[in-house]
N, C-alpha and C positions, 0 to 999 in steps of 0.2 A: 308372498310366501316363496313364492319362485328366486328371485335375487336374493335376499335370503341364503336360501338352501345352495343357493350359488355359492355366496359368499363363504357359506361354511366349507363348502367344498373346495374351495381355493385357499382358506387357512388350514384344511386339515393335510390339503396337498404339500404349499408350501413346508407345516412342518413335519411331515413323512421325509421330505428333500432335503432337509437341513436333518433330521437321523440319518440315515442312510450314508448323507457325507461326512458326519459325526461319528458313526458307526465303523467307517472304511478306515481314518488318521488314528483312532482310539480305540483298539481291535486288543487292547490288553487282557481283561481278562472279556468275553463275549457274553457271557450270560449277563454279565451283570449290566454292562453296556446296553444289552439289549434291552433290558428289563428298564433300567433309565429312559430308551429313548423311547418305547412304549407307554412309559406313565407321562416325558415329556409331550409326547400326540395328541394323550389323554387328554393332559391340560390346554392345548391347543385349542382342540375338539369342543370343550366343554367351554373356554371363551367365545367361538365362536356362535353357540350355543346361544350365548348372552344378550345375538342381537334381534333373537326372535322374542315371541310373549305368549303366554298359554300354552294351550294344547299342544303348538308346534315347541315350546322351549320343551314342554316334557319328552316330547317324543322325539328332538333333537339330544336329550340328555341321554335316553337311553340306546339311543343308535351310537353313541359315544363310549357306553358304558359296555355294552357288549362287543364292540369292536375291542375296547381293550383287552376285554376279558380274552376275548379268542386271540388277539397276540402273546397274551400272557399264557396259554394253553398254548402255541405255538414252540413257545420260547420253552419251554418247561419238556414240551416233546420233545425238541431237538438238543437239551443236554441229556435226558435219558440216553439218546441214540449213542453220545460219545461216552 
């Protein structure tokens, strides 16, 4: 379980690292960029997801699932702000 949860943790970082420098070259229009690289995490997240079984995939799906959600609530606060 442990290597594993490792493992996810180093795809989900990796693709945080590739948004972010996505994010900085592609700053056209931001919301929507953001919103892309958020769902792209998502899918990240949720492949890594794939290399556990049971209990741990559901509860690896939903620690995915609501991490995006709170990006997405993030993302949605701070074009309110502008």
């Amino acid at each position: 379980m442990n290597h594993a949860l490792t493992r996810i943790a180093s795809v989900a970082l990796a693709a945080l690292l590739a948004c972010v420098f996505a994010a900085a070259v592609l700053a056209a229009d931001p919301y929507k960029e953001n919103r892309k690289q958020a769902r792209e995490t998502y899918k990240m997240d949720k492949e890594g997801c794939l290399a556990v079984k049971g209990a741990e995939r559901k509860t690896c799906m939903r620690i995915a699932k609501e991490k995006y959600d709170q990006e997405l609530a993030e993302i949605k606060k701070d074009k309110a702000k502008k």
